[in-house]
Backbone as CSV, one residue per row, in Angstrom:
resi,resn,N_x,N_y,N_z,CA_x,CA_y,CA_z,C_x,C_y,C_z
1,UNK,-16.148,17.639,12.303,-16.799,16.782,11.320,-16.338,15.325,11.469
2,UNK,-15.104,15.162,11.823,-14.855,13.826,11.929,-15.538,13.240,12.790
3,UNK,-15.608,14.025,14.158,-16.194,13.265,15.310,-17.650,12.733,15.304
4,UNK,-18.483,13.678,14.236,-19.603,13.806,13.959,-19.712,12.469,13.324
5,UNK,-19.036,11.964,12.250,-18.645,10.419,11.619,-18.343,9.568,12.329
6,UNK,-17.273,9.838,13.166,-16.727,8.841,14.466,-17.520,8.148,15.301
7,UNK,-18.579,9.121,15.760,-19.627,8.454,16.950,-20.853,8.219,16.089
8,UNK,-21.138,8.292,14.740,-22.297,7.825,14.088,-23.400,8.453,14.211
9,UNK,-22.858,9.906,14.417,-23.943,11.109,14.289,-24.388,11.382,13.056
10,UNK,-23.415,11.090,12.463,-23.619,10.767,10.398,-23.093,9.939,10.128
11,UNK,-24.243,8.441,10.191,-23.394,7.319,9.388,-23.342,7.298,8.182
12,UNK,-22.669,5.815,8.120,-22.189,5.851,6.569,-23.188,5.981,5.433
13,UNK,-23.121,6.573,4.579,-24.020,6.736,3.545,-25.509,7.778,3.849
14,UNK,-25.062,8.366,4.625,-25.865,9.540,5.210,-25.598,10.678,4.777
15,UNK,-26.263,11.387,3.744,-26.124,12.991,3.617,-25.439,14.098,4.742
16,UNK,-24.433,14.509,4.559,-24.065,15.429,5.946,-24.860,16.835,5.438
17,UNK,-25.590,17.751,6.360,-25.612,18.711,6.612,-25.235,19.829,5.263
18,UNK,-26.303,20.673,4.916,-25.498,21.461,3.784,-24.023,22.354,4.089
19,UNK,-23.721,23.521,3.311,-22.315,23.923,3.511,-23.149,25.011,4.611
20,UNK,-24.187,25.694,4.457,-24.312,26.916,5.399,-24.737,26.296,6.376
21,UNK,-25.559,25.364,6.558,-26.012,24.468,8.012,-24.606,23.974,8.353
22,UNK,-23.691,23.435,8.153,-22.274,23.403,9.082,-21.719,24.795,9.430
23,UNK,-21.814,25.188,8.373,-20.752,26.566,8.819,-21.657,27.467,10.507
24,UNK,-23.008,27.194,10.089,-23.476,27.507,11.599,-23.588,26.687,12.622
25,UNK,-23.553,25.673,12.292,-22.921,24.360,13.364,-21.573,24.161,14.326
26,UNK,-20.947,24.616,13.124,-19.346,24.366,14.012,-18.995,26.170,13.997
27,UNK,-20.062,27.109,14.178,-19.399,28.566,14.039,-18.332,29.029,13.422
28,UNK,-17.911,28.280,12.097,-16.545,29.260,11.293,-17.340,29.577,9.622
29,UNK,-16.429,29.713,8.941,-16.764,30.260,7.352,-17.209,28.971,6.488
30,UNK,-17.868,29.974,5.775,-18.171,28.774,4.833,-16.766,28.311,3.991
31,UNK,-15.753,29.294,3.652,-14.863,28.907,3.163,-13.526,27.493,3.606
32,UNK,-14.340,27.634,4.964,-13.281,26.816,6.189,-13.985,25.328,5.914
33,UNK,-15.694,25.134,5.967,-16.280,24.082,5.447,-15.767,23.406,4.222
34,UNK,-15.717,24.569,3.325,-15.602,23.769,1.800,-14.414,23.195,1.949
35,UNK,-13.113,23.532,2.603,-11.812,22.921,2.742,-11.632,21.380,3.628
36,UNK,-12.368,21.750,4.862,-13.299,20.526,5.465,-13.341,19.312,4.434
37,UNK,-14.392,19.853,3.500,-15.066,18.829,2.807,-13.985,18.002,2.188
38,UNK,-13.211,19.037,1.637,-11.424,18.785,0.473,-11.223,17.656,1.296
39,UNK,-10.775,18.101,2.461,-9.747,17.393,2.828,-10.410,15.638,3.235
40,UNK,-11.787,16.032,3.926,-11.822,14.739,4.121,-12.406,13.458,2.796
41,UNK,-13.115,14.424,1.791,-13.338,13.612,0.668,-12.582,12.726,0.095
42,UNK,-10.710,13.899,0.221,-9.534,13.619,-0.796,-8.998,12.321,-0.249
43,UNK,-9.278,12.595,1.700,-9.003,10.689,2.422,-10.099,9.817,2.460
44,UNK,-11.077,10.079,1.441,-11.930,8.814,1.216,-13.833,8.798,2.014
45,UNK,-13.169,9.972,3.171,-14.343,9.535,4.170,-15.925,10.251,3.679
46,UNK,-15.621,11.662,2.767,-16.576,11.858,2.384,-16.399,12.024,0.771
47,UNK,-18.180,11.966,0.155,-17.739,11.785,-1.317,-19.141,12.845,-1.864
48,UNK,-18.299,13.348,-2.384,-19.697,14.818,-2.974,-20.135,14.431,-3.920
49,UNK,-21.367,14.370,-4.153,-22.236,14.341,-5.295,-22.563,15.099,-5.780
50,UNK,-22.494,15.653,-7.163,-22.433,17.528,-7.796,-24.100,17.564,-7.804
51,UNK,-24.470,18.316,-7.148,-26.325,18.864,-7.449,-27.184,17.690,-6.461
52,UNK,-26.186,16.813,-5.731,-27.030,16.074,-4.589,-26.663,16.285,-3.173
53,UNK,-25.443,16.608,-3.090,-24.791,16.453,-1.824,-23.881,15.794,-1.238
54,UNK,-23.421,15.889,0.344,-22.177,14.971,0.286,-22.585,13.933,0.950
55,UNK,-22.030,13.179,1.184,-22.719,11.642,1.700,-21.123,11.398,2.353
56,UNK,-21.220,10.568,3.709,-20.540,9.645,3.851,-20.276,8.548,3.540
57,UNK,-18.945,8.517,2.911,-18.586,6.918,2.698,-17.897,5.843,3.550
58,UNK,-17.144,6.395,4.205,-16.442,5.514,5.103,-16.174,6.621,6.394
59,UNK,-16.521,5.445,7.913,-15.915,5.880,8.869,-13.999,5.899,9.197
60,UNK,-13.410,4.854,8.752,-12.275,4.854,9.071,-11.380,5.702,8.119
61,UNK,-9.937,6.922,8.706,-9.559,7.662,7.344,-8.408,6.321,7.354
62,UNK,-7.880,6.594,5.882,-7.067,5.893,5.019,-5.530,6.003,5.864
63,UNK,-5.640,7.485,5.453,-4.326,8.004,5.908,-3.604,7.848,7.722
64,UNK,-5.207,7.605,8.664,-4.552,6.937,9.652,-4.555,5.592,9.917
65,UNK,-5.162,5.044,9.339,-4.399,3.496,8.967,-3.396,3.453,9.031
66,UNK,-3.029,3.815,7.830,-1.595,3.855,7.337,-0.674,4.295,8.174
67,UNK,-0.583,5.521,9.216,0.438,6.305,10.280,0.084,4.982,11.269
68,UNK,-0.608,4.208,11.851,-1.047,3.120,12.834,-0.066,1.990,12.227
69,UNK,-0.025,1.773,11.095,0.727,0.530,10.307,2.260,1.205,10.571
70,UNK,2.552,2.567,10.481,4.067,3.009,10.083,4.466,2.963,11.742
71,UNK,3.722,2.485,12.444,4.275,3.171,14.070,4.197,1.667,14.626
72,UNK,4.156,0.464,13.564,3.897,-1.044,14.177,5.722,-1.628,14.441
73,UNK,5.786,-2.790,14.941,6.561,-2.649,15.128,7.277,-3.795,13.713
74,UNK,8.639,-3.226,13.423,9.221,-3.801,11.685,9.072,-5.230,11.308
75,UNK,8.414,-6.608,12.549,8.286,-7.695,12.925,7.309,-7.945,11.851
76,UNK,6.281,-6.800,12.663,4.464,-6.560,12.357,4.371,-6.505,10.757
77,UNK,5.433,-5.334,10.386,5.311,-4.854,9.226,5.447,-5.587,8.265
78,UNK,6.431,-6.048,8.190,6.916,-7.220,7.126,6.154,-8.660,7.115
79,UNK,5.715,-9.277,8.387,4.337,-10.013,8.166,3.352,-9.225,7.467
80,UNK,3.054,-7.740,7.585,1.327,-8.143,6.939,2.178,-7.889,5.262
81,UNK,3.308,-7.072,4.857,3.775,-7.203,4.001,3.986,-8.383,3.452
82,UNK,4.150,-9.393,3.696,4.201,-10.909,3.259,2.984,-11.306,2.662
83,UNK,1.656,-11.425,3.941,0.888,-11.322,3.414,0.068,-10.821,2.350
84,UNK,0.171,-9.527,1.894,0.168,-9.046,0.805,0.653,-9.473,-0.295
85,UNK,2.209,-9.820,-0.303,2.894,-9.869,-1.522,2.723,-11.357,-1.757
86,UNK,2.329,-12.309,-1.008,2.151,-14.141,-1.163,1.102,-13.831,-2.283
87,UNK,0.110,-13.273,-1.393,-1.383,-13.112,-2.521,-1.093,-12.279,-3.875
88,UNK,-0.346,-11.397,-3.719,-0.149,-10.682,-4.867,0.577,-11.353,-5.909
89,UNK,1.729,-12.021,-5.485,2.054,-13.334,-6.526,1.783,-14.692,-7.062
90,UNK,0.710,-15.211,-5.878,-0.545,-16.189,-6.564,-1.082,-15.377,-7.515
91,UNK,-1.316,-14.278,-7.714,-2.195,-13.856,-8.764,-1.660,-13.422,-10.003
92,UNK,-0.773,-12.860,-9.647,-0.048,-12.422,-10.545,0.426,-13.699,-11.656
93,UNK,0.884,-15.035,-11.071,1.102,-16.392,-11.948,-0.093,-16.646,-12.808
94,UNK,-1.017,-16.556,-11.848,-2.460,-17.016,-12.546,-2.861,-15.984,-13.721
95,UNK,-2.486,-15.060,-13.490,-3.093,-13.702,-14.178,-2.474,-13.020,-15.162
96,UNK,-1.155,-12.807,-15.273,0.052,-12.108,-15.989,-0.092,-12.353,-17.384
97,UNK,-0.098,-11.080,-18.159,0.053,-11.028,-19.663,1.515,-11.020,-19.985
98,UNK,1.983,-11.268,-21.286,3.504,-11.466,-21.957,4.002,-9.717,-21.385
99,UNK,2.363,-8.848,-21.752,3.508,-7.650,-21.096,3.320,-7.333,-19.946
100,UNK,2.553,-7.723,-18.951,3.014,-7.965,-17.855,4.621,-8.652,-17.469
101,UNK,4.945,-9.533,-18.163,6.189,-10.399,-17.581,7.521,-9.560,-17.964
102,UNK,7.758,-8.705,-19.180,7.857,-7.831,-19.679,8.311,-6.744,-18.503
103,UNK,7.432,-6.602,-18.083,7.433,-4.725,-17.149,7.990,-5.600,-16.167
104,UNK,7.629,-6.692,-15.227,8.485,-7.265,-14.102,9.853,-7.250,-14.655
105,UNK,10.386,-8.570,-15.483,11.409,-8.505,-15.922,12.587,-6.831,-16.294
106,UNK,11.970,-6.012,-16.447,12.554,-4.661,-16.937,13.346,-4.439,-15.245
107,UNK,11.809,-4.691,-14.531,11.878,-3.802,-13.314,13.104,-4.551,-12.477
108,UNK,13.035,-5.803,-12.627,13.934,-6.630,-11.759,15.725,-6.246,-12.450
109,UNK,15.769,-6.479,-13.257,16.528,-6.033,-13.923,17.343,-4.402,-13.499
110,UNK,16.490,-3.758,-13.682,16.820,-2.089,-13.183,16.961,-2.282,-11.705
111,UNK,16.661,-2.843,-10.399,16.394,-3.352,-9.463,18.103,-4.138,-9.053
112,UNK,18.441,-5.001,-9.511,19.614,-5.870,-9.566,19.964,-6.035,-7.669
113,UNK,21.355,-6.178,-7.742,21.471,-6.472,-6.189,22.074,-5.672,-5.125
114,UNK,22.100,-5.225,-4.292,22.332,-4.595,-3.264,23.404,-4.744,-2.706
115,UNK,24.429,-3.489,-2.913,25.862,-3.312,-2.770,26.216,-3.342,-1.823
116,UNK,25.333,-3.121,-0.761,25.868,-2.119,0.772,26.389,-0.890,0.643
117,UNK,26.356,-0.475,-0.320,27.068,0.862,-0.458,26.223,1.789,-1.658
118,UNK,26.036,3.045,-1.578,25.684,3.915,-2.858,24.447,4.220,-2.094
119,UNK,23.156,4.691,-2.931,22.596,5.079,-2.535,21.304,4.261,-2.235
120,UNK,20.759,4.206,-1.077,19.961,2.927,-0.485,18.684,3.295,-0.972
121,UNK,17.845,4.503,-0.830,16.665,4.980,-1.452,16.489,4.628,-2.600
122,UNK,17.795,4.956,-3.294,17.603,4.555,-4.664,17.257,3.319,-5.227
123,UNK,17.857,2.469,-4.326,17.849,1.040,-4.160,16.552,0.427,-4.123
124,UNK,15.826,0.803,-2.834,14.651,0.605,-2.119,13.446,1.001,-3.337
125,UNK,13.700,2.375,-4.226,12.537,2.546,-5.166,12.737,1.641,-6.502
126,UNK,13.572,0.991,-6.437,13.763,0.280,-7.462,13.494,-1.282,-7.282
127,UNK,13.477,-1.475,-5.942,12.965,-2.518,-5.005,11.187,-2.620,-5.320
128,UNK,11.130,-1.424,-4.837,9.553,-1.194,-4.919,8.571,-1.547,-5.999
129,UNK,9.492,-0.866,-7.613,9.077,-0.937,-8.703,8.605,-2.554,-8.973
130,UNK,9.907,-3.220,-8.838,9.756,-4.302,-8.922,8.168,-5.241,-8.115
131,UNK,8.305,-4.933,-7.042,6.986,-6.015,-6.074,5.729,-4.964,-7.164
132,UNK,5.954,-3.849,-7.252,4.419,-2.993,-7.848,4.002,-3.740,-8.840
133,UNK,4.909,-4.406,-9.859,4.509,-4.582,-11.275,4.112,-6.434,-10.850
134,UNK,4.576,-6.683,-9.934,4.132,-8.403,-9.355,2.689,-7.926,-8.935
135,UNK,2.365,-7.065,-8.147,0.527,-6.634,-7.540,0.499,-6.330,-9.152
136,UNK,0.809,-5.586,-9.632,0.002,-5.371,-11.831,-0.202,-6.195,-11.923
137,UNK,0.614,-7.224,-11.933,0.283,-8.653,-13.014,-0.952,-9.363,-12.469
138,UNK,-1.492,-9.167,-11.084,-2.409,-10.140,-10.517,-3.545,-9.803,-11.105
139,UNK,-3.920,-8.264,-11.782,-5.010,-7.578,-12.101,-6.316,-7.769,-11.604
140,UNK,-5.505,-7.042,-10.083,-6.860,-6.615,-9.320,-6.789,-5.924,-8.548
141,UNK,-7.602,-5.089,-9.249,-7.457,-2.915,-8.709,-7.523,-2.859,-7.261
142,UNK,-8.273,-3.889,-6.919,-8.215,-3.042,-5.035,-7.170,-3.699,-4.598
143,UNK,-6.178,-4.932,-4.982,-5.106,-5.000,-4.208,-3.921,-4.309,-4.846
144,UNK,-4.021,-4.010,-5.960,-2.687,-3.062,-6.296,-2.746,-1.625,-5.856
145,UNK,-3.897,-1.005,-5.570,-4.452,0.177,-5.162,-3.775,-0.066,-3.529
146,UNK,-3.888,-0.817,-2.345,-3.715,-1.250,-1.601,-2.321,-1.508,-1.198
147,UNK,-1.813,-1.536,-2.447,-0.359,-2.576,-2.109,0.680,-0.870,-2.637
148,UNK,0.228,-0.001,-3.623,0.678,1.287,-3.658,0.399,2.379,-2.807
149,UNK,-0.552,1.974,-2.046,-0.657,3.118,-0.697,0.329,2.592,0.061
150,UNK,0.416,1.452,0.512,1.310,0.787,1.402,3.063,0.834,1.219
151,UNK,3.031,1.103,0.305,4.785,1.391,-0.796,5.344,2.191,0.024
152,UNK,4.961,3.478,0.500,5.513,4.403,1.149,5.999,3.689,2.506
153,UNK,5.275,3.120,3.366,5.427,2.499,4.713,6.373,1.436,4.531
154,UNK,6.143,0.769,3.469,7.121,-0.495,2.959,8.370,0.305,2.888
155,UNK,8.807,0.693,2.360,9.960,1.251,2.031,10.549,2.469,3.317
156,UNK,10.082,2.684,3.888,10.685,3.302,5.436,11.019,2.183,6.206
157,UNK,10.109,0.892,6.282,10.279,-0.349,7.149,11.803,-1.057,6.677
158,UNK,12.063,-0.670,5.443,12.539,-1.386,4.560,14.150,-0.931,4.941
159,UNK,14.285,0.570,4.932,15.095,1.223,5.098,15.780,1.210,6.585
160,UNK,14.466,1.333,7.803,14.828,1.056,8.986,15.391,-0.313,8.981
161,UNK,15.397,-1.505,8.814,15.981,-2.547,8.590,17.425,-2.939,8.770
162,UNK,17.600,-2.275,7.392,18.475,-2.337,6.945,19.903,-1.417,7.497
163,UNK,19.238,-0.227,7.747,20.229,0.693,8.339,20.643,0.235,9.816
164,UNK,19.508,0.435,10.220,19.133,0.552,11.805,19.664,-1.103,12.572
165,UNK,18.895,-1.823,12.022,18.961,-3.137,12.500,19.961,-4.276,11.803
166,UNK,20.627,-3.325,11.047,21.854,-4.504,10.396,21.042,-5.877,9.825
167,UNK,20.060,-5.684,9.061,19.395,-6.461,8.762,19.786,-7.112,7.174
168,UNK,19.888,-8.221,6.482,20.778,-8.282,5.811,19.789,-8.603,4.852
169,UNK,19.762,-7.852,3.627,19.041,-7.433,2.245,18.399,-8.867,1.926
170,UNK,16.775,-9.227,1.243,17.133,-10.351,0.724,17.540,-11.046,-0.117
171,UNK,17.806,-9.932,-1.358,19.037,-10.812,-2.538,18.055,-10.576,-3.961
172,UNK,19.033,-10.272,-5.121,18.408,-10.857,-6.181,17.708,-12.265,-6.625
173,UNK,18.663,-13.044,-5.709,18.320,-14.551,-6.639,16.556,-14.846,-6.109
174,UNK,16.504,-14.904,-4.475,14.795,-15.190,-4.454,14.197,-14.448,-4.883
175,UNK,13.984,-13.130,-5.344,13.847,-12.545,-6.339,13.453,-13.006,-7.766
176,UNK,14.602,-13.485,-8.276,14.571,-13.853,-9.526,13.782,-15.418,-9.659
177,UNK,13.465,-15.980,-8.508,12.676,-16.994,-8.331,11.263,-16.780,-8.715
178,UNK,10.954,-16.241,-7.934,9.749,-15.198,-7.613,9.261,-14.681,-9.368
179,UNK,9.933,-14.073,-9.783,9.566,-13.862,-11.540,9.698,-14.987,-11.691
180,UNK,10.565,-16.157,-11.937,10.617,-17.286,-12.691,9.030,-17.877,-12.645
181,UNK,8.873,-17.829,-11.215,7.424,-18.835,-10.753,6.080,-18.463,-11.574
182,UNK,6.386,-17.021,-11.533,5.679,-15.544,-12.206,5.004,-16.544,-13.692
183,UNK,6.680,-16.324,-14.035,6.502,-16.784,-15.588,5.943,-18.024,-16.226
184,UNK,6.276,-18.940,-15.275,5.931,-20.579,-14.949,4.461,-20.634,-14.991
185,UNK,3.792,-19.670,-14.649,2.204,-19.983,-14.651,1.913,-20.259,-13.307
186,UNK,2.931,-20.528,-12.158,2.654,-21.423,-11.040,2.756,-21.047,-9.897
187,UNK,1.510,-20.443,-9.364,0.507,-20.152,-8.770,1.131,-20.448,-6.944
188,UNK,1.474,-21.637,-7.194,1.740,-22.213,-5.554,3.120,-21.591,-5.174
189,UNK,4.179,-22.065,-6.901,5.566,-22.041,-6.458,5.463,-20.515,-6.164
190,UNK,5.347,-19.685,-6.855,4.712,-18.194,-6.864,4.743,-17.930,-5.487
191,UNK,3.802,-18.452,-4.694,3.122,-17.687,-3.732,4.196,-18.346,-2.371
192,UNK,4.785,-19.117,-2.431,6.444,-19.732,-1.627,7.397,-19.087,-2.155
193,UNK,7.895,-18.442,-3.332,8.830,-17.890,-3.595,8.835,-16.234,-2.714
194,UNK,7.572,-15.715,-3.475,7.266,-14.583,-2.628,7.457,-14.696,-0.788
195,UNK,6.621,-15.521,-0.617,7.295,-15.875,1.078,8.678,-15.782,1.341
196,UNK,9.080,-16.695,0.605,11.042,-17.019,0.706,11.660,-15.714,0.847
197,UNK,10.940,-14.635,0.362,11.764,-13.307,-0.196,11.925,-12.536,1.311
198,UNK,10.830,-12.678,1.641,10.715,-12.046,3.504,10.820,-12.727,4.757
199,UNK,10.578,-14.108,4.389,11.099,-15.047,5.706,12.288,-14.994,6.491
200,UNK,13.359,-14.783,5.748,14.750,-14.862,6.776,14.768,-13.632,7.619
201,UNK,14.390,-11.943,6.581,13.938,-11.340,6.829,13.360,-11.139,8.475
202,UNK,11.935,-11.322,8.260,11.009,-11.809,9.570,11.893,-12.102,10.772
203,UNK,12.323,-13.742,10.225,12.878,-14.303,11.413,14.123,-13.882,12.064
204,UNK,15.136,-12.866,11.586,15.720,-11.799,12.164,15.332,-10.651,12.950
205,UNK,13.847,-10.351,12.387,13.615,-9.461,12.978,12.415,-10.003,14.608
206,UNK,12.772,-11.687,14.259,11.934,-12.427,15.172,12.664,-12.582,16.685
């Protein structure tokens, strides 16, 4: 079925085939189809319509994106991560409610600074929390949607870094910039603070 999507034997927005016309197509069960369908619906590519059918929505799956992004190299990663998080904190200045500033502040807070020692995961999800509630504040669903699929990859990159490459944490304080700018309303300083946070970063790993 994928391949069938892949080469544009069923493009996008094209009805695929009922469940008993596949199941005699690709010769297995109908029960093997309906799982088919699960799986590729649940990564986005197909989308069932109850009493119409299934339709394609997208050729590319989600989930190998994402394994293509986790296999880049930690240089790669943390640029398009930058990218992300610059935009996510222009918006977030422009955009942020009192409880928005609120849930950052909590998160940064619970977050604090990085010992070198204890437990680093723990560290890293508390890391995470923090940038998640900066994509909240921008309030806009397809980049926080975007920026929480990506969390998982962030935080392995994050980890390889650090362990692997003696890469040296970037700190509460640009951090605490980064909310300040948040809070400031200001949009530019915002979107340089966020930079500041991964630049030295980068250029170590440059």
């Amino acid at each position: 079925m994928r391949g069938q999507i892949a080469t544009g034997a069923w493009p996008v927005g094209q009805r695929i085939p009922r469940e008993a016309q596949l199941a005699d197509m690709f010769q297995i069960g109908r029960n093997t189809v309906r799982e088919a369908v699960r799986v590729l619906s649940h990564a986005g590519i197909l989308e069932v319509r109850q009493g119409d059918g299934t339709y394609v929505r997208q050729v590319q799956d989600p989930a190998g994106i994402m394994r293509a992004i986790s296999r880049s190299s930690l240089r790669d990663h943390f640029e398009l991560r930058a990218a992300l998080e610059v935009e996510a904190a222009r918006r977030a200045a422009e955009r942020r409610s009192e409880h928005d500033l609120r849930a950052m502040e909590k998160a940064l807070e619970a977050r604090g600074e990085w010992s070198g020692t204890g437990d680093i995961d723990a560290f890293l999800e508390r890391d995470a929390a923090f940038h998640l509630a900066v994509a909240e504040a921008g309030q806009n669903g397809a980049l926080t949607e975007l920026y929480r699929y990506f969390l998982t990859a962030a935080r392995q990159a994050a980890r390889a870094a650090l362990i692997e490459h003696n890469v040296t944490e970037p700190g509460l304080v640009p951090h605490q910039r980064l909310f300040q700018a948040i809070a400031a309303r200001d949009g530019a300083r915002a979107a340089r603070a966020a930079r500041a946070v991964l630049r030295p970063l980068i250029r170590t790993l440059s």
